[in-house]
C-alpha positions in Angstrom: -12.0 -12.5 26.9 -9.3 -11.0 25.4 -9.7 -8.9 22.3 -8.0 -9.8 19.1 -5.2 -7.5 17.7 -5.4 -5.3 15.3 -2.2 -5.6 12.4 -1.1 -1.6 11.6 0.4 -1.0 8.3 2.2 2.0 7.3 0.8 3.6 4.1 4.1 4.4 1.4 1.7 8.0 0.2 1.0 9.7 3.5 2.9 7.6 5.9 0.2 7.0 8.8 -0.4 3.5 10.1 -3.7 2.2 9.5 -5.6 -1.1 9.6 -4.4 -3.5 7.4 -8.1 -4.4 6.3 -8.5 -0.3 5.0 -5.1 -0.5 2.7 -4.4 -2.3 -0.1 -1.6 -4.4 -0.8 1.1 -3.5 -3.7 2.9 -7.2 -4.5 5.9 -7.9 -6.2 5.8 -11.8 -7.3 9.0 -14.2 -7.2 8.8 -13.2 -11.5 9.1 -9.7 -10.6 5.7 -8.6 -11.6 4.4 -5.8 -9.6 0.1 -5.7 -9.4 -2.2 -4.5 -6.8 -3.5 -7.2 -4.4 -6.9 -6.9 -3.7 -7.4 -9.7 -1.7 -3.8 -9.5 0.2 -3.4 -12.9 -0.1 -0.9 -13.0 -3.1 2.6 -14.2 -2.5 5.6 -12.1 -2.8 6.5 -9.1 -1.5 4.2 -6.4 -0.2 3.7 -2.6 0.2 0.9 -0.6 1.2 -1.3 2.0 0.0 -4.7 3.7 1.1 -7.5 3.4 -1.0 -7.3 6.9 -2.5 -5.8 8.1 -5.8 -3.7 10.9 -3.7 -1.4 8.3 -1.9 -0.7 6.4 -4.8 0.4 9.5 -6.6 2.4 10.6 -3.3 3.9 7.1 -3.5 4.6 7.1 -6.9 6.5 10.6 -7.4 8.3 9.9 -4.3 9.5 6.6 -6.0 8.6 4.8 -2.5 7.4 1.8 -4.5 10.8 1.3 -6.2 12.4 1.7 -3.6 10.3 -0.8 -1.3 10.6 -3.3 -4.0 14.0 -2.5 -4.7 13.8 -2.4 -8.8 12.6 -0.1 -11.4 9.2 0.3 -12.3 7.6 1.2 -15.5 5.1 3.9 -16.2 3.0 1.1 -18.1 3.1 -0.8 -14.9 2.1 2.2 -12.6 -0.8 3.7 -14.9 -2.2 -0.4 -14.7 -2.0 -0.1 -11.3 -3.5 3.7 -11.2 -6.3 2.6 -13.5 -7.3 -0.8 -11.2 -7.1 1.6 -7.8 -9.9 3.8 -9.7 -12.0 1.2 -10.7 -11.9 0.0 -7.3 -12.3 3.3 -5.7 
């Protein structure tokens, strides 16, 4: 039998490729709003982070996000999205 691949994703904080299933997916909607995607089933376009606080802050003072998404991103936006990754933590 053959075995089922596994998808890679590259984090945007520390830059390894990991397992889709341990990252969580950034999304940027057709509306331009930007939100974390717990489930990874949300349309739009997606980025990924690891589940820690320290890649989301590597991410975010390297302006990787913005420059994934290609659009500027306020800080009320990214201390939402900081708050939601430490509740899910």
């Amino acid at each position: 039998m053959k075995t089922k691949k596994i998808p890679m994703r590259m984090c945007l904080g520390c830059g390894e490729m990991k397992p889709k299933r341990e990252l969580i997916r950034v999304v940027k909607s057709k509306e331009g709003d930007i939100s974390l995607d717990l489930t990874g089933k949300k349309s739009g376009r997606g980025a990924y982070i690891c589940k820690s606080v320290e890649c989301f802050e590597k991410a975010r003072k390297a302006r990787k996000f913005e420059r994934s998404f290609s659009c500027m991103i306020s800080e009320d936006i990214y201390n939402s999205m900081e708050g939601e990754l430490r509740e899910n933590e």
